[in-house]
N, C-alpha and C positions, 0 to 999 in steps of 0.2 A: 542639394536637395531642392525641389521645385517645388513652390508655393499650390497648394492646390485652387483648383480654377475655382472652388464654390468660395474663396473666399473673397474672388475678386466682384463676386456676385452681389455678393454682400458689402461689401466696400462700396459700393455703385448705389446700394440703398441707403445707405449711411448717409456717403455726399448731398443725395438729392434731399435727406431728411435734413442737414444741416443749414443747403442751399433754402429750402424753403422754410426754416425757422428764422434765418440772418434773415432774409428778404420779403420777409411776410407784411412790413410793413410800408415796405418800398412801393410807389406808385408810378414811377419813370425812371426811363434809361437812364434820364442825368443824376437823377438823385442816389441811385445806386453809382453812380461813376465819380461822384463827386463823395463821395462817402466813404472815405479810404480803408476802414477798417473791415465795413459789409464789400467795395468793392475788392479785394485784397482776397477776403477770403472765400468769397466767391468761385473767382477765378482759379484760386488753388483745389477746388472740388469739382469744378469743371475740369481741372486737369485730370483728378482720379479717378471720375468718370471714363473720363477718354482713354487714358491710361490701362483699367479695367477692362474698357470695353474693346481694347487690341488683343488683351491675351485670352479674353472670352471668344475673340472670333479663332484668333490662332487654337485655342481649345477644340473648335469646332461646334462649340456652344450656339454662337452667334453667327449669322447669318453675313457675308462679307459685306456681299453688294449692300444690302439692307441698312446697315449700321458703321457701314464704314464712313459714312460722312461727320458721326461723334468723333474718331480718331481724328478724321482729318482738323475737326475745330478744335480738338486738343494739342494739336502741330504745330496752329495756326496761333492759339493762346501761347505756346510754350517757347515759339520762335521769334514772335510778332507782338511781343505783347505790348510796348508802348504805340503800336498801331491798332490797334483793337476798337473796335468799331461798338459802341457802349448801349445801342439800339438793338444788334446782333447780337448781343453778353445777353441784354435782356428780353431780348423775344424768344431765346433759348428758354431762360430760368421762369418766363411766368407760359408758354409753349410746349415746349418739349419735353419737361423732364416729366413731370405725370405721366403721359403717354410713353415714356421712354420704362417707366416703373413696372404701369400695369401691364406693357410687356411682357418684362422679364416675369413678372410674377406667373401672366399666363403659358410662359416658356416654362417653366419651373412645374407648374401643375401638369401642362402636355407631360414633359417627358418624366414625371415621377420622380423628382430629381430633389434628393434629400439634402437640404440645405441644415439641418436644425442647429449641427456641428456647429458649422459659421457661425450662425446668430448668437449662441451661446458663449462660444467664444468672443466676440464682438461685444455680449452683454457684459462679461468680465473684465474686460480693458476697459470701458467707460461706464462704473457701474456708478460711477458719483453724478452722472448726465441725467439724469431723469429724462428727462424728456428724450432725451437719444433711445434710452433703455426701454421707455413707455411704448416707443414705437417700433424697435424690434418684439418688444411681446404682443403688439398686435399682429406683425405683420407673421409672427408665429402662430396667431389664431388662424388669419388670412390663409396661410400655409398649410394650416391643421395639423400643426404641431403639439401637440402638449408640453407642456412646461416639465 
């Protein structure tokens, strides 16, 4: 049985929420590179991301040409990693992933695409994260979802 794609949706929102509570206090590439626990797991959310964002295009969710350059940097983490370029880690994480969010968000609202399942479920596996769980219930207001 195949995982459904709305949860890889969600998965993708999670990471970016984790990536930007690890990193929030981060101010350069080096100090995040040099920081083994924040760069560590970092890089492991960047891969879910990427990971995500392959079976979301294969879903036909996602646009290939568009977003197939997150797969590519998830290849490039996944195969290349002690070569990893820690300027490119972080122009990603304080760049991209916002605009990578309120994408999908605005993907999500276009096509009427009821995610609430995901998040709920999402909210029950990590219901001891507060702050994880604080931001799926917003991002189910965002959604206009009710609770």
């Amino acid at each position: 049985m195949s995982r459904d794609f709305r949860l890889y949706i969600v998965d993708i929102f999670i990471a970016i929420n984790k990536i930007n509570r690890y990193t929030h206090e981060i101010t350069d590439a080096q100090s995040l590179r040099w920081n083994e626990i924040l760069w560590d797991a970092t890089i492991r959310e960047l891969e879910i991301i990427g990971e995500s964002t392959r079976v979301l295009i294969e879903s036909d969710f996602l646009n290939n040409k568009k977003y197939r350059k997150i797969v590519d940097f998830r290849n490039i983490i996944a195969h290349g990693y002690f070569g990893l370029d820690e300027d490119e880690v972080f122009y990603v994480v304080t760049n991209k992933l916002l605009p990578f969010e309120t994408e999908l968000i605005q993907l999500i609202l276009q096509n009427n695409l009821d995610i609430k399942e995901a998040i709920l479920l999402a909210m029950q596996e990590n219901e001891k994260i507060k702050s994880l769980t604080d931001y799926l219930e917003n991002l189910q207001k965002e959604l206009k979802y009710a609770r």
